[in-house]
C-alpha positions as CSV (number, residue, x, y, z in Angstrom):
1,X,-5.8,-13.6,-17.4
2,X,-2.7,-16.0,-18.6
3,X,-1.6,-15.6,-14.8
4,X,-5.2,-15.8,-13.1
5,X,-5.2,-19.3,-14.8
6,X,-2.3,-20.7,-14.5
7,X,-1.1,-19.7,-11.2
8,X,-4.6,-18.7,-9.4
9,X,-6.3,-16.2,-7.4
10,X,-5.0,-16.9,-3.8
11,X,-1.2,-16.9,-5.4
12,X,-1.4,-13.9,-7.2
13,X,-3.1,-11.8,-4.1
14,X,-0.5,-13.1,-1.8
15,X,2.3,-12.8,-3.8
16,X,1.0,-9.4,-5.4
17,X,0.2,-7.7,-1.5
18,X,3.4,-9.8,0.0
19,X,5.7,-7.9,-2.9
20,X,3.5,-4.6,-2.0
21,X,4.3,-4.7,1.7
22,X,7.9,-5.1,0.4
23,X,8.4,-1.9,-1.5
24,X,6.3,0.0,0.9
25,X,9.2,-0.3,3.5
26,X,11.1,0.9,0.6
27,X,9.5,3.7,0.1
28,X,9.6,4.8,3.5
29,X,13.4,4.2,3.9
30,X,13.9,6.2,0.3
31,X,12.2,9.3,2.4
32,X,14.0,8.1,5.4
33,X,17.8,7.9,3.5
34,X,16.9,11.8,1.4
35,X,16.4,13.2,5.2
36,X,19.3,11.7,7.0
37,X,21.6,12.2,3.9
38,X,20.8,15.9,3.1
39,X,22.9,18.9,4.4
40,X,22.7,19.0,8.1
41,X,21.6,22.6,9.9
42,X,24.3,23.8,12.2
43,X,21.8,26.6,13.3
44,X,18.2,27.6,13.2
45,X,16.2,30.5,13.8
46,X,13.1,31.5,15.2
47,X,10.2,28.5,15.1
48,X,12.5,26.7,12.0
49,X,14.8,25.5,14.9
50,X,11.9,23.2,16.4
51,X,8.7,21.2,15.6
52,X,6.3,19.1,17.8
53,X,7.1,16.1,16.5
54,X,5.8,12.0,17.0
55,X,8.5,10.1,15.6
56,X,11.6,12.2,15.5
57,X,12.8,14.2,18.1
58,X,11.4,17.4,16.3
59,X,14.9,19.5,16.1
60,X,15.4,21.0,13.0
61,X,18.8,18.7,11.8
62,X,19.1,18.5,8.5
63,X,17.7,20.1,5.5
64,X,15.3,17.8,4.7
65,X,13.7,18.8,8.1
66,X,13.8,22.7,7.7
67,X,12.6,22.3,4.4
68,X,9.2,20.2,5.5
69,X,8.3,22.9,7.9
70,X,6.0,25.7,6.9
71,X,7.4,28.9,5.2
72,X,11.1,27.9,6.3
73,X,14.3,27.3,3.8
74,X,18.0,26.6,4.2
75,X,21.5,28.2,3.3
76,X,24.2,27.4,3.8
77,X,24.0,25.2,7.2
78,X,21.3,28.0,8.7
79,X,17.4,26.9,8.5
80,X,15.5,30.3,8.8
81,X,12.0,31.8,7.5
82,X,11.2,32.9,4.1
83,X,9.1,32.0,1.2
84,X,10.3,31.2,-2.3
85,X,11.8,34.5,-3.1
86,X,14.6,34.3,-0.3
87,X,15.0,34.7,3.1
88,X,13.0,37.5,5.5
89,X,16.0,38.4,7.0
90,X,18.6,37.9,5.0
91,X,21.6,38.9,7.4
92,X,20.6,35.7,8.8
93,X,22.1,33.4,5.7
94,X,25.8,33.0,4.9
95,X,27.2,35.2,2.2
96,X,26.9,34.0,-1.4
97,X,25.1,30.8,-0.2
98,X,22.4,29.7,-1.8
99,X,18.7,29.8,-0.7
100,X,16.7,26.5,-0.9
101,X,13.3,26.5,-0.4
102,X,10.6,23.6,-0.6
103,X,13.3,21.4,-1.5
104,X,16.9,20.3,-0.9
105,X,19.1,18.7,-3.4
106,X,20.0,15.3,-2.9
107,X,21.7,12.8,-4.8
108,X,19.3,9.9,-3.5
109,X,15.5,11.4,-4.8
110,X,15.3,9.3,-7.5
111,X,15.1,6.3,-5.3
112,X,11.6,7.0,-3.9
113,X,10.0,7.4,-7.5
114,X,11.9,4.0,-8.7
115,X,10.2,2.2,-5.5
116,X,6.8,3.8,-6.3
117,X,7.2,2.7,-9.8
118,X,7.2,-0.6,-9.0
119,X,5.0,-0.8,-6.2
120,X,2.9,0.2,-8.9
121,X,3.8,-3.0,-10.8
122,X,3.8,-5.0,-7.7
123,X,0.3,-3.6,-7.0
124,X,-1.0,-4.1,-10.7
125,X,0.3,-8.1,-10.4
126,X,-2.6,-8.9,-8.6
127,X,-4.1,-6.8,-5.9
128,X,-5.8,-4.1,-8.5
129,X,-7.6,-6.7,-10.2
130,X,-8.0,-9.9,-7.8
131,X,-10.2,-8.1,-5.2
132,X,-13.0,-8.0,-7.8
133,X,-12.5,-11.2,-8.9
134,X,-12.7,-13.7,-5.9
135,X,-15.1,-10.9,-4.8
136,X,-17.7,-11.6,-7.8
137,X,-17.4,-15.7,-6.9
138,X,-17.2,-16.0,-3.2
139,X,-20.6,-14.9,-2.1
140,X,-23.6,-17.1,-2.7
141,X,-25.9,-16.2,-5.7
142,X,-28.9,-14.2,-3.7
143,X,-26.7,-12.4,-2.1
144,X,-24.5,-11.1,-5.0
145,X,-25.7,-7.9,-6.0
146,X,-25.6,-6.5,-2.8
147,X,-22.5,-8.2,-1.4
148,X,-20.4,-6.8,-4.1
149,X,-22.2,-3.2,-4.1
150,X,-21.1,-2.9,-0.5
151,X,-17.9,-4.4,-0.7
152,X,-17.4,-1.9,-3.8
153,X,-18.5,0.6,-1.4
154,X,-15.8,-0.3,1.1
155,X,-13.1,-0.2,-1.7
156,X,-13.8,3.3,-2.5
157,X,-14.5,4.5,1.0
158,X,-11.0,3.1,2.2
159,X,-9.5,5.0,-0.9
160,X,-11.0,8.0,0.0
161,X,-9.8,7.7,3.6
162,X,-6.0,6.9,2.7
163,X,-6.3,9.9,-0.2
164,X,-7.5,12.5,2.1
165,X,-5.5,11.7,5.4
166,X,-1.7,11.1,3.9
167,X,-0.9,15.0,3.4
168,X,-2.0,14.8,7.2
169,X,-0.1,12.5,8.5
170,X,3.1,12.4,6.8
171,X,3.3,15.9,8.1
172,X,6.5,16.3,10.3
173,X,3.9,17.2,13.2
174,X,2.6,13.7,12.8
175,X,4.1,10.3,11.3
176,X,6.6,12.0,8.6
177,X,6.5,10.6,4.7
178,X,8.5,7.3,6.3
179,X,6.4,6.8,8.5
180,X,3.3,6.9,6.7
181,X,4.6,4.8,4.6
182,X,6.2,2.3,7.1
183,X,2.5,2.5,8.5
184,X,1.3,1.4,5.3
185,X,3.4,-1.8,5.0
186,X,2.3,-2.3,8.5
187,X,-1.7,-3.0,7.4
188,X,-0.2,-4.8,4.4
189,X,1.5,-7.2,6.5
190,X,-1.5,-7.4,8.8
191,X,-3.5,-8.3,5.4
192,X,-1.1,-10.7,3.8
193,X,-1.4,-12.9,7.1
194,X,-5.3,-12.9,7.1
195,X,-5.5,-13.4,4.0
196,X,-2.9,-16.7,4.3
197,X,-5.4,-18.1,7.0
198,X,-8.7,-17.9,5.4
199,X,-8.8,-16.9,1.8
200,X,-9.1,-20.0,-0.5
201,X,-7.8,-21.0,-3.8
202,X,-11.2,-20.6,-6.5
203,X,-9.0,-21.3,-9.8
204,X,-11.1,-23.9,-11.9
205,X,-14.2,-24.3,-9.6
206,X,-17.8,-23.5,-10.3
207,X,-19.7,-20.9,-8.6
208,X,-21.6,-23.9,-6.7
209,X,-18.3,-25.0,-5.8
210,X,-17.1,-21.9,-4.6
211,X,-20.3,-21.3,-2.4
212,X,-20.0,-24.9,-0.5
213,X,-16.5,-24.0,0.1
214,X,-17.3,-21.3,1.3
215,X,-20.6,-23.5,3.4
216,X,-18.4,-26.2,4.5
217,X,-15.6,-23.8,6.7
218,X,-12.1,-24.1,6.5
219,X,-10.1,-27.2,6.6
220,X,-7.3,-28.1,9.3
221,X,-5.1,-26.0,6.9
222,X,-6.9,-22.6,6.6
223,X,-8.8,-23.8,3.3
224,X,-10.3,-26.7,1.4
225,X,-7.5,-28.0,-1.1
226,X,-8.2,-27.0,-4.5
227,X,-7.9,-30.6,-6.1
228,X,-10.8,-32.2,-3.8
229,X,-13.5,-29.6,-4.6
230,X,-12.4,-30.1,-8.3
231,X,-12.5,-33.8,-7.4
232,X,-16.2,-33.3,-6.4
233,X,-17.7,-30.6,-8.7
234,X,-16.2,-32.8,-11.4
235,X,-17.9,-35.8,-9.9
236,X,-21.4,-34.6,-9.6
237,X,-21.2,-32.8,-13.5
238,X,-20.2,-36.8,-14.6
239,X,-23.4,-38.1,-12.3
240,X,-25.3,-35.5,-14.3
241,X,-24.4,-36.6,-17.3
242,X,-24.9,-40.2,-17.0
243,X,-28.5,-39.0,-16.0
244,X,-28.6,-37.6,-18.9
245,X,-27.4,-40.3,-21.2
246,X,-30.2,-42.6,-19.6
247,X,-33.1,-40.1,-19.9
248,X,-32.0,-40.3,-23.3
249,X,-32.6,-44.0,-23.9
């Protein structure tokens, strides 16, 4: 709440989605820097030497690749099929190398779970808690209930969506873990920018306020300034209260 108030709602959604959109591209280069950085494969065997791929050309070159396809692992330069217990053929793996399978070592990892970290942070700064807070003041007061039940609704439906596609399409068939994520920051971009053009600063104004800001359309600028709503909602309260004072007498 100290930040809601002092540096407002619009701020702390673009700021919060801007930084978001930031370490997203992060992410997706951490993923991008443990494939290109792993061991490369100087041979492959069977259906680990090739993939249908989107984004990549779909040759098995490193071990980040042969390790992201189904039931293949790496030794020693050689991507070939097996399961966790070794290789099926093992004639087909270097002597006395080792047999990796499901993951390679790398000394880069660690960089994707420090980015998601603090997209986390990034995230909880004002995009986990903003949404339902312009969204409980911009809609006018008959229409409340069932504005926010649907745009609750949305949320959750979205969240489903993301939740139950990523498996599918950071598959190396389809966009790959970078690009997923590099998809990602792409609709965060895309967001930041509409949100920039029409979502307008609330901090300090009244529901009524809110609602004929919302009546009135933007200004020349994307939104009514926050200072001549005050202005005005601070006006009519002291019109009020003069009424007041004279019923009085």
């Amino acid at each position: 709440m100290f930040l809601v108030d002092r540096l407002g709602r619009r701020t702390l959604v673009l700021l919060s989605l801007g930084i978001v959109g930031v370490f997203l591209v992060f992410i997706g280069g951490s993923f991008y820097i443990y494939r290109v950085s792993s061991l490369e494969v100087t041979d492959a065997y069977g259906t680990c030497g090739s993939t249908n791929a989107i984004v990549w050309s779909g040759i098995t070159t490193y071990c980040y690749d042969c390790e992201n396809l189904d039931d293949c692992g790496f030794c020693g330069g050689v991507c070939t099929s097996g399961n966790s217990t070794g290789p099926f053929e093992s004639n087909e793996c270097p002597a006395d190398a080792s047999w990796d399978f499901g993951e390679c070592y790398n000394p880069y990892r660690w960089w994707c779970v420090v980015f998601i970290l603090s997209y986390l942070i990034a995230f909880g700064l004002g995009m986990s808690g903003m949404p339902w807070t312009i969204n409980s003041e911009i809609y006018p007061s008959k229409y409340r209930s069932i504005a926010v039940s649907w745009a609750t609704c949305s949320n959750w439906t979205g969240n489903l969506i993301i939740s139950s596609t990523y498996l599918s399409i950071s598959e190396p068939e389809a966009l790959t873990a970078y690009g997923a994520f590099w998809m990602y920051a792409v609709f965060a971009l895309l967001g930041w920018i509409w949100f920039y053009c029409t979502l307008p600063e609330t901090k300090g104004l009244s529901l009524e306020a809110i609602e004929r800001l919302f009546e009135d359309g933007p200004s020349d600028n994307g939104y009514d300034t926050l200072d001549s709503q005050v202005e005005d909602d601070n006006d009519e309260e002291t019109e009020v209260e003069r009424e007041s004072f004279s019923d009085e007498k």
